[in-house]
C-alpha positions in Angstrom: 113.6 114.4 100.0 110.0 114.9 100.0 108.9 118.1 102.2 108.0 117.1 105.7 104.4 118.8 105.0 103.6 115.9 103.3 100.1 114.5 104.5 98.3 111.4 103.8 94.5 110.5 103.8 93.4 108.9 107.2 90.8 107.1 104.7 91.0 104.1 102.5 94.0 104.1 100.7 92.1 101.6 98.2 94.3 101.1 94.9 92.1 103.4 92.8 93.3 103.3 89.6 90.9 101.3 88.0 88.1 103.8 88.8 90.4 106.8 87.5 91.1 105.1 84.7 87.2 104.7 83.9 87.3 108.2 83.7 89.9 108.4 80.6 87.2 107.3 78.0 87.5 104.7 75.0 88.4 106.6 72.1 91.3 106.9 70.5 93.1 103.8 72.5 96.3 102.4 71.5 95.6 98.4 71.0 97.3 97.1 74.3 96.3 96.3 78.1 94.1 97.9 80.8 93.3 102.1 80.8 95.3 104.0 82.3 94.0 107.0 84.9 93.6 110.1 82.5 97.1 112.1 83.5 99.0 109.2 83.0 97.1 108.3 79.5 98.0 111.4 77.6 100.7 111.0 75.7 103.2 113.4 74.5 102.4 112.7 71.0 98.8 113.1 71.6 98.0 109.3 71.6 96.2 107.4 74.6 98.1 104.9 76.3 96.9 101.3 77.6 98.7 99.6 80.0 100.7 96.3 79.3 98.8 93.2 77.5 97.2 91.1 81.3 98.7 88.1 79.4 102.7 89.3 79.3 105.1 87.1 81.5 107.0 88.7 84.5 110.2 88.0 82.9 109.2 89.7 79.8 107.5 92.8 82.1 111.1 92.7 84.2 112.9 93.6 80.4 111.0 95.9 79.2 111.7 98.0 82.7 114.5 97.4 83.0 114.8 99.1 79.8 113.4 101.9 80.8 115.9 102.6 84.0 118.6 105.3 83.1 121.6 102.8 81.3 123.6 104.8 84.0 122.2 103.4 86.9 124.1 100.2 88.6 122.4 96.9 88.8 118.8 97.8 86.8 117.8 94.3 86.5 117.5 94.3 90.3 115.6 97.5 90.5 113.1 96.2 87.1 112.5 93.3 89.6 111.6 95.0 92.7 109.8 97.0 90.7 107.5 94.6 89.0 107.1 92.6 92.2 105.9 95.9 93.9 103.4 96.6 91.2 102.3 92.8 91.3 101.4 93.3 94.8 99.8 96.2 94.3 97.5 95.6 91.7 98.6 97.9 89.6 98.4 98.3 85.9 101.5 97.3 84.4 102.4 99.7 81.6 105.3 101.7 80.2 103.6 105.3 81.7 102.9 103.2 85.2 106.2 102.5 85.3 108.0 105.7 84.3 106.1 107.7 87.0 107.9 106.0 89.5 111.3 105.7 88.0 111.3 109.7 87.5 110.5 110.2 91.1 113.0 107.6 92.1 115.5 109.5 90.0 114.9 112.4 91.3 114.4 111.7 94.9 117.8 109.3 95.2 119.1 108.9 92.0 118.4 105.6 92.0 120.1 104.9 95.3 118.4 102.8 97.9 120.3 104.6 100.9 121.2 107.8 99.3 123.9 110.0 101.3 122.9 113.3 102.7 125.7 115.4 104.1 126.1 117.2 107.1 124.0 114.5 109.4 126.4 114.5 112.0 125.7 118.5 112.4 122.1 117.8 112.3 121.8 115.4 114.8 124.4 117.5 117.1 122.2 120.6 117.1 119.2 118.4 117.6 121.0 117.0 120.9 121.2 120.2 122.4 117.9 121.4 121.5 116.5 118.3 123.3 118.7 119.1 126.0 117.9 122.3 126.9 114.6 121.5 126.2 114.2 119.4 129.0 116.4 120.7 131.7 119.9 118.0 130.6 123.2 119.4 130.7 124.9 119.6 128.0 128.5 118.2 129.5 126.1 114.8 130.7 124.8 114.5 127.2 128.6 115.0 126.0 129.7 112.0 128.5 126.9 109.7 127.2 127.8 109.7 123.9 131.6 108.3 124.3 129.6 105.2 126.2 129.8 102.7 123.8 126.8 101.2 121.5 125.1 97.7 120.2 127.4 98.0 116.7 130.6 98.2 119.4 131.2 102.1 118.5 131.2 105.0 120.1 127.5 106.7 120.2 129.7 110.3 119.6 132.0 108.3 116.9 128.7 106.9 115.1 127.6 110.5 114.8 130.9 111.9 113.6 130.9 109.3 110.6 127.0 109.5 109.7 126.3 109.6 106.0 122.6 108.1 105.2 119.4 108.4 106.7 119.2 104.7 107.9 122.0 105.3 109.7 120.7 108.6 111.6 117.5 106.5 112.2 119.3 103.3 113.6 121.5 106.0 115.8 118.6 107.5 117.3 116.7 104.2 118.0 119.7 102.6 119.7 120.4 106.3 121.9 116.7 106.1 122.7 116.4 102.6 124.3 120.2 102.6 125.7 121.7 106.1 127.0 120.3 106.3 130.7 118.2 109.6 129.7 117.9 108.5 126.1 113.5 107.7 126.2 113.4 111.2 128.3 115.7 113.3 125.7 114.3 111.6 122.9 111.0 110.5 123.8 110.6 108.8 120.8 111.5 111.2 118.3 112.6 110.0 115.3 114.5 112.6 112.4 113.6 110.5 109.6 110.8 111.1 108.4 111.1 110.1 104.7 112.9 107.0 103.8 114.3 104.7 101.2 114.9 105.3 96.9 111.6 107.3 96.6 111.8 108.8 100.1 108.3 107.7 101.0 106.6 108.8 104.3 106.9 106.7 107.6 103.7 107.4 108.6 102.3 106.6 105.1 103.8 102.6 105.3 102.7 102.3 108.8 98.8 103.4 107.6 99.1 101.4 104.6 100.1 98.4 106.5 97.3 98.9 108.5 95.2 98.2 105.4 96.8 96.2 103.1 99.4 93.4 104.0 102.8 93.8 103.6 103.8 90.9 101.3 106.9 90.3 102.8 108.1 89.5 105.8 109.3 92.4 108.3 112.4 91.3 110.4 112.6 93.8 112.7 110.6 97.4 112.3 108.2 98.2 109.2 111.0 101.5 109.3 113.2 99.6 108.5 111.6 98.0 105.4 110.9 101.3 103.9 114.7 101.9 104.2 115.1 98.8 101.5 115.1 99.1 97.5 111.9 96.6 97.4 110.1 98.3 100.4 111.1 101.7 99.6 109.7 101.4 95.7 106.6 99.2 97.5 105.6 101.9 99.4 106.7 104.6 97.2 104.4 103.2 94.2 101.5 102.8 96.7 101.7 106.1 97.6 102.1 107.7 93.8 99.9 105.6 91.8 97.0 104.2 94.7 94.5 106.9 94.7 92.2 108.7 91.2 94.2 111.7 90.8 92.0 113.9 89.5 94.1 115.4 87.0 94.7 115.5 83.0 98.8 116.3 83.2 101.2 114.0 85.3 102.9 117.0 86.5 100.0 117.5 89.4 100.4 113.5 90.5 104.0 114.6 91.0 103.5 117.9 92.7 100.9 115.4 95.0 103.7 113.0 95.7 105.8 116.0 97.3 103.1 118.2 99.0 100.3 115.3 100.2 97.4 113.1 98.0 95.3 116.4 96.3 97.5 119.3 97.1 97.1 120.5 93.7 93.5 119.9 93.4 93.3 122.0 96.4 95.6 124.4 95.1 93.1 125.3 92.5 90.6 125.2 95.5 92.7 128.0 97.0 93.0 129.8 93.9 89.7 130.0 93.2 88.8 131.1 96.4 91.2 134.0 96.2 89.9 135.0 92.7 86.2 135.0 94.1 86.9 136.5 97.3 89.8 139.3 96.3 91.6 137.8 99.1 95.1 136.8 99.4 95.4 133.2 100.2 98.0 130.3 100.5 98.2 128.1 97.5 99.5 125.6 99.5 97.4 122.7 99.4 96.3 122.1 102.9 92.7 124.0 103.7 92.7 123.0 106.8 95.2 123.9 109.8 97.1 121.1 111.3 98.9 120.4 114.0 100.8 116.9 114.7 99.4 115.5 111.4 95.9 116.1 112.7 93.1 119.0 111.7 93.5 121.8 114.2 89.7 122.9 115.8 91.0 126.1 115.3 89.9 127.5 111.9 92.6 128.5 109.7 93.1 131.5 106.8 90.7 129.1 104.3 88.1 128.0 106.5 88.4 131.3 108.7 87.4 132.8 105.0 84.6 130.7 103.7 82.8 130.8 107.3 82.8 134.6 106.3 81.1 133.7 103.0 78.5 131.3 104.6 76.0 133.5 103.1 77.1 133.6 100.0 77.7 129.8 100.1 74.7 128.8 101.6 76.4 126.6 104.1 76.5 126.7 108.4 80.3 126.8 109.8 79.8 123.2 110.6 79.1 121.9 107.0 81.8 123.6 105.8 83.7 122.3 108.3 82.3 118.6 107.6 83.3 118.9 103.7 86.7 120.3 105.1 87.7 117.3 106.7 87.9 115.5 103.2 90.4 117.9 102.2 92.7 115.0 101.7 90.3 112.5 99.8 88.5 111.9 96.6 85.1 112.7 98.0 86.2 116.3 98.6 85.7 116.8 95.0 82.3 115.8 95.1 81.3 118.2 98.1 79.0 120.8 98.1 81.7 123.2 99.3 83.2 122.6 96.6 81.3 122.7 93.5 79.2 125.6 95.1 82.8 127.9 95.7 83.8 126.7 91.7 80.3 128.0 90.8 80.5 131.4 92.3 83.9 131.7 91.4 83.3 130.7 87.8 80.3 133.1 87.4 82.5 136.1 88.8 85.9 135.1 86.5 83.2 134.8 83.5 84.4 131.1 82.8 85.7 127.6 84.2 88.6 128.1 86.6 91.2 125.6 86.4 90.6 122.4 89.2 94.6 121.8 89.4 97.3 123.8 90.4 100.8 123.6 91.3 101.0 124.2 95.0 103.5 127.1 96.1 105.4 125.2 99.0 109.0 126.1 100.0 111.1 122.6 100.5 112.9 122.7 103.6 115.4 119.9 104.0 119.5 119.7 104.6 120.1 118.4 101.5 119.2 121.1 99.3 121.6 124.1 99.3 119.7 126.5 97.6 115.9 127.2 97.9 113.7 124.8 96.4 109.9 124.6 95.7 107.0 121.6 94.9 106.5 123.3 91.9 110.4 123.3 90.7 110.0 119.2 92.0 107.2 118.7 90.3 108.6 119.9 86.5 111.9 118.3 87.6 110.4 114.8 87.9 108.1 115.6 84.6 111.1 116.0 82.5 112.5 112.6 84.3 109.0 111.3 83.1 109.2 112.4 79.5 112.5 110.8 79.1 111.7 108.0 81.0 108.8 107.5 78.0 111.3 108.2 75.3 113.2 105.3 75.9 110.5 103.1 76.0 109.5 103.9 72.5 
């Protein structure tokens, strides 16, 4: 499960590939298809790869996926379908490395499992109850009576809880307890656990922006949630949010480390980083530069911008420009700031040579179902190796 840190740019979420693939160059191409973005042309064996040839048939596309799905996984024809379909309606480029990126992350976010079981729900949502509860002044012992009150599915809400095992599950459970117990919109207010859904465990909030600028292509039957909960909108949604923006990048381990920690957390990383080396500060590599609170930039400055408004000097820039180039933390254009090429100069000069402009971000993964403590950076290499192997069996 993606960390719940995970941000998304409140700009255009244009599909950018074909302008990051501009980037990669002409030489050296393998005869084939489109470019690919830079990260995702390097291969392993120090070729460039091409995407697929424009004129290949779906059902031909839908083989050569589904030969690249792990022969252990059940059903891969369907997933090489939903798969293809996605990318069709996404406009983008159809080739083996394309492809691969998402089947690591899908691999390693669900094993391939469109409603993958997390254990210990019923616990979560218990403790969660009584949080609520006290929060606002409910008993606990009325909260306790509510819940043997039956539901819409003819359960229990208390027996529901006991026999949780997926995420669509815990999210149908709260919805129904939020419209139907009598204190249910007070308690809840609501407040959905779910955050990340479906095979790739894609943000909520990211398919309810991107549907705000791109049509879905399919009809939604009841909530755009409950789409992202589906192998076709979970992959969708999950491909838009991996492969729809110019990673700046030359290795597809920092696209990966972006898919966990937000769109340019390891572009920012290296922001942080260089920071720290010019200023002989400590500072979080962490991604965010700004402070944020309920998804949106705090006006309070935080341990970055608190820093750089200290070095406005040095920088040449008013607390309010930095502040204007801040707010693109989370887009392309923030590469392209004067706050940003003007800290890379400085702290080029003082290292004595070109810092490096991607990083792994050092962000501890907080989620029930890991048992033992995790980082973006351990996700990141995990879903590289998927990647790698993923490539091997596509020849």
């Amino acid at each position: 499960m993606p960390s719940t840190r995970r941000r998304f740019p409140r700009r255009g979420l244009a599909p950018a590939l074909l302008l990051a693939a501009l980037l990669a160059g002409c030489t050296g191409l393998r005869p084939g298809g489109p470019l690919l973005p830079p990260d995702l042309a390097k291969r392993p064996d120090g070729a460039t790869a091409t995407g697929w040839p424009p004129e290949l048939d779906a059902g031909e596309a839908k083989t050569r996926i589904a030969r690249l799905i792990n022969p252990s996984v059940k059903d891969r024809s369907g997933w090489a379908a939903d798969l293809q379909a996605a990318f069709a309606n996404l406009d983008v480029v159809h080739a083996t490395e394309t492809y691969c990126a998402v089947i690591a992350v899908t691999a390693q976010e669900s094993g391939f499992d469109a409603d993958p079981v997390v254990p210990g729900l019923g616990n979560i949502v218990r403790r969660e109850l009584d949080r609520r509860a006290d929060k606002y002044g409910i008993p606990r012992l009325l909260v306790a009576a509510a819940l043997k009150k039956g539901s819409p599915d003819g359960r229990s809400y208390e027996k529901r809880i006991d026999t949780l095992r997926t995420e669509k599950q815990l999210s149908a459970l709260f919805e129904d307890m939020s419209s139907e117990l009598p204190f249910g919109r007070k308690l809840l207010a609501g407040f959905n656990p779910v955050h990340t859904a479906g095979p790739m465990q894609v943000s909520v909030k990211f398919a309810e922006q991107h549907v705000r600028e791109r049509d879905y292509p399919w009809p939604i039957e009841r909530e755009l949630r409950d789409e992202v909960f589906t192998r076709r909108g979970g992959l969708y949604f999950g491909s838009a949010m991996l492969l729809g923006y110019p990673a700046p990048y030359d290795d597809a381990v920092f696209r990966f480390a972006d898919y966990n920690a937000g769109r340019y957390a390891s572009r920012n990383a290296a922001f942080q980083a260089a920071l720290a080396r010019w200023s002989g500060r400590p500072v979080d590599l962490d991604g965010d530069l700004l402070r944020y609170r309920d998804g949106e930039p705090a006006e309070t400055p935080g341990q970055v911008e608190t820093l750089l408004r200290s070095a406005s000097v040095a920088l040449d820039m008013s607390a309010a420009e930095i502040r204007r180039d801040l707010l693109l933390e989370k887009t392309a254009e923030f590469g392209e700031t004067r706050l940003y090429e003007r800290l890379f100069a400085l702290a080029d000069s003082r290292a004595g040579e070109a810092l490096p402009r991607q990083r792994l971000p050092e962000i501890k993964l907080n989620s029930p179902k890991f048992q033992r403590k995790l980082t973006t950076g351990w996700f990141a290499r995990r879903v590289a190796d998927r990647y790698k192997a993923c490539l091997e069996r596509g020849g």
